[in-house]
TORMI-836631 format. One line per field, with one value per atom (N, C-alpha, C): atom name; x, y, z; residue number from 1; residue in three letters. Coordinates in steps of 0.1 Angstrom, whole numbers. Example, Ala and Ser with C-alpha at 12.3 -4.5 7.8 and 13.67 -1.06 7.14 Angstrom:
% TORMI-836631
a: [N, CA, C, N, CA, C]
east: [132, 123, 132, 128, 137, 129]
north: [-57, -45, -33, -22, -11, 0]
up: [78, 78, 78, 71, 71, 79]
k: [1, 1, 1, 2, 2, 2]
r: [ALA, ALA, ALA, SER, SER, SER]
//
This chain:
% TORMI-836631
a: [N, CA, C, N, CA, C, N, CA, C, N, CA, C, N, CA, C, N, CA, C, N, CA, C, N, CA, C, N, CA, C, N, CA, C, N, CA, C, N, CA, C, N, CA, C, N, CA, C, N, CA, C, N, CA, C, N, CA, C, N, CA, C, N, CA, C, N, CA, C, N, CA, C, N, CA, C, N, CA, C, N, CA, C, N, CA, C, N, CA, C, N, CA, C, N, CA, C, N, CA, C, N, CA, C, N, CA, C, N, CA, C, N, CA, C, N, CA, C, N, CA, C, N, CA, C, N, CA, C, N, CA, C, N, CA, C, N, CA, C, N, CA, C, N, CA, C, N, CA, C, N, CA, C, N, CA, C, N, CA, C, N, CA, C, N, CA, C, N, CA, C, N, CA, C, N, CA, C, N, CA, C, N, CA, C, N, CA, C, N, CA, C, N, CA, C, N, CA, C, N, CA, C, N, CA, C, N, CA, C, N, CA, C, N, CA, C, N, CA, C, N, CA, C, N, CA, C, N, CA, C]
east: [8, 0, 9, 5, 10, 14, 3, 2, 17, 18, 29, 42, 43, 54, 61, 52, 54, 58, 53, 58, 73, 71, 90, 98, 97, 104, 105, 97, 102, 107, 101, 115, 124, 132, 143, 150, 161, 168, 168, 176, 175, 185, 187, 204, 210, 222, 230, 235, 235, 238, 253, 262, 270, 269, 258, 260, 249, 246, 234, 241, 250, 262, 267, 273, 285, 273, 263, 252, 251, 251, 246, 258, 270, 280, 285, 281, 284, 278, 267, 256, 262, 268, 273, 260, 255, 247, 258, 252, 254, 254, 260, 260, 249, 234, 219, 214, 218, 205, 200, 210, 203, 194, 193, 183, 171, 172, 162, 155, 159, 158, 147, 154, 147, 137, 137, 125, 112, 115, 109, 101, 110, 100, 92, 96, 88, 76, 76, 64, 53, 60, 52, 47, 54, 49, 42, 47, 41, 23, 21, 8, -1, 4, -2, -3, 8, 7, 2, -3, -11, -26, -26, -42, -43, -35, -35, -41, -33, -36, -47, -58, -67, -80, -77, -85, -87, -76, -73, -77, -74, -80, -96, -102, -118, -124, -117, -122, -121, -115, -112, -126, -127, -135, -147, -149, -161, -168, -158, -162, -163, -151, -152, -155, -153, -159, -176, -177, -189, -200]
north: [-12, 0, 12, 25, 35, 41, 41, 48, 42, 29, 22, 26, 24, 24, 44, 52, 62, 67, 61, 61, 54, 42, 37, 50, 57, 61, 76, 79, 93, 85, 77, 68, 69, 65, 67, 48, 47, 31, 36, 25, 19, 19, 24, 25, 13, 7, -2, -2, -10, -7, 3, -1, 10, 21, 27, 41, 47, 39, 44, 47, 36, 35, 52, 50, 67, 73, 78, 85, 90, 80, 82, 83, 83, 85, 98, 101, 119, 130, 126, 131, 134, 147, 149, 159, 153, 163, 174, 186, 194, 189, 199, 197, 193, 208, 198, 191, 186, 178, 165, 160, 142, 151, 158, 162, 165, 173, 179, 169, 159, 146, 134, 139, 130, 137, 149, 158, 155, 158, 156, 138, 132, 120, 116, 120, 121, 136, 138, 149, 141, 137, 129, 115, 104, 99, 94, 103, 102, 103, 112, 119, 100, 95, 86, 72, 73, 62, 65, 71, 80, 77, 82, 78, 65, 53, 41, 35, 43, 36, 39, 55, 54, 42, 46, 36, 23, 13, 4, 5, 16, 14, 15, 23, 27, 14, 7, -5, -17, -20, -26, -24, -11, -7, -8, -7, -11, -23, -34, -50, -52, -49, -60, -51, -36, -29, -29, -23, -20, -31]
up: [0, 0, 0, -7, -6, 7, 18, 30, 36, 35, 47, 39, 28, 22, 19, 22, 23, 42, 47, 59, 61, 54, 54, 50, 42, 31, 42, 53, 61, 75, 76, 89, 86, 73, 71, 76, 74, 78, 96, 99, 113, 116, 125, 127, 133, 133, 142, 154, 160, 176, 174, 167, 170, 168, 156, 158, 166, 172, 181, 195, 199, 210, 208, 193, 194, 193, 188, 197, 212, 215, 231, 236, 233, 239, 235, 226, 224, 232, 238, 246, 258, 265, 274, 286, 297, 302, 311, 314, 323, 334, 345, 357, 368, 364, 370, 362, 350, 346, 353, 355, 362, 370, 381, 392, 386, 375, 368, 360, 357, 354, 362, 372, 385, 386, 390, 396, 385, 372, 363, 365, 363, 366, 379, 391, 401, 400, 397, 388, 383, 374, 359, 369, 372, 379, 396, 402, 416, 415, 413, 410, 404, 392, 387, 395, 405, 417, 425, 432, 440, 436, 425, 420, 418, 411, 413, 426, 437, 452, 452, 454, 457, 451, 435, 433, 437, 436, 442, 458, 470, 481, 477, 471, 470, 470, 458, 451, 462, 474, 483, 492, 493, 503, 500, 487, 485, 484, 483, 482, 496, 501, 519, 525, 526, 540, 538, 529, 527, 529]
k: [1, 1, 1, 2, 2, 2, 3, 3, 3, 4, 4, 4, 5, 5, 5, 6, 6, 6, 7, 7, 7, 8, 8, 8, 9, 9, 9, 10, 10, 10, 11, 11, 11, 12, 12, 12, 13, 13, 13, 14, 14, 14, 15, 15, 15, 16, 16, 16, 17, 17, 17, 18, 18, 18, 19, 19, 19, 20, 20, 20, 21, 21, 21, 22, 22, 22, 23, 23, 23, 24, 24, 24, 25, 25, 25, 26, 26, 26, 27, 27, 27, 28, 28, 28, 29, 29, 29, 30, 30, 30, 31, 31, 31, 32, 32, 32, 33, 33, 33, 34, 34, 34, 35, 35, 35, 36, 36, 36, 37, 37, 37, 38, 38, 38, 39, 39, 39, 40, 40, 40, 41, 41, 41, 42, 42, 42, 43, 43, 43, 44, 44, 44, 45, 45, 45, 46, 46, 46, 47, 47, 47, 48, 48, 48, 49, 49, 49, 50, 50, 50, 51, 51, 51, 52, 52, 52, 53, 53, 53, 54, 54, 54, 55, 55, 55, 56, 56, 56, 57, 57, 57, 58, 58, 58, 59, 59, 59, 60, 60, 60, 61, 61, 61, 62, 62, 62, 63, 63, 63, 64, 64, 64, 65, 65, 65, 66, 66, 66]
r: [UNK, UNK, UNK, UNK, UNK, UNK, UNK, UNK, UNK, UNK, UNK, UNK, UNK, UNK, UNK, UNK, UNK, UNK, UNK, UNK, UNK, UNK, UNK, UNK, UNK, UNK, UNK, UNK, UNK, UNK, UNK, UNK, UNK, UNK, UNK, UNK, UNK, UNK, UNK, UNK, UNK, UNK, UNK, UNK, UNK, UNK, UNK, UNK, UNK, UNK, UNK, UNK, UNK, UNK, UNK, UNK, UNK, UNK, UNK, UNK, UNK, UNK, UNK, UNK, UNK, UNK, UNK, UNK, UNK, UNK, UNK, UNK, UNK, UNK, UNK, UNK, UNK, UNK, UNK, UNK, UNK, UNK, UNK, UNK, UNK, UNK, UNK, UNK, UNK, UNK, UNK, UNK, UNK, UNK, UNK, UNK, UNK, UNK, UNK, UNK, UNK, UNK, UNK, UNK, UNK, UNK, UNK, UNK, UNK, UNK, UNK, UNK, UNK, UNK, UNK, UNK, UNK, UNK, UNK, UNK, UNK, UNK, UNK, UNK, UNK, UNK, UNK, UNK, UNK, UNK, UNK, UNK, UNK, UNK, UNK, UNK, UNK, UNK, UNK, UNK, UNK, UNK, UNK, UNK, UNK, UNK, UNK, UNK, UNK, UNK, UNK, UNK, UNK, UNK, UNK, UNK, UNK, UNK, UNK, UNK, UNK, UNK, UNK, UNK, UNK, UNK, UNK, UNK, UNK, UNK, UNK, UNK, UNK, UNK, UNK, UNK, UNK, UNK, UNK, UNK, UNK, UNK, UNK, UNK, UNK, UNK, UNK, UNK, UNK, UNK, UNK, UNK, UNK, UNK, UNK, UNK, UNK, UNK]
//
């Protein structure tokens, strides 16, 4: 089909583990980033375990306490 094969054709090839390796090894962070890093993902997910729990407690509470 045109659709998929127009899609191959802006992906572009796939790279090999090695130049994906010198990739990521070119990649030098700054001084805060890991923190900024962390913070960011404790952001992004705390909030969504948190709601996990409630539901999971609600849904508890609702079978056997109730």
């Amino acid at each position: 089909m045109q659709i998929f094969s127009k899609l191959k054709e802006s992906l572009g090839r796939k790279k090999t583990k090695e130049e994906l390796d010198a990739h990521y090894d070119s990649i030098e962070l700054e001084k805060g980033d890991f923190p900024a890093m962390v913070i960011a993902a404790l952001i992004t997910f705390v909030p969504v375990v948190i709601i996990a729990m409630i539901v999971i407690y609600g849904l508890i509470w609702i079978i056997l306490i109730r």
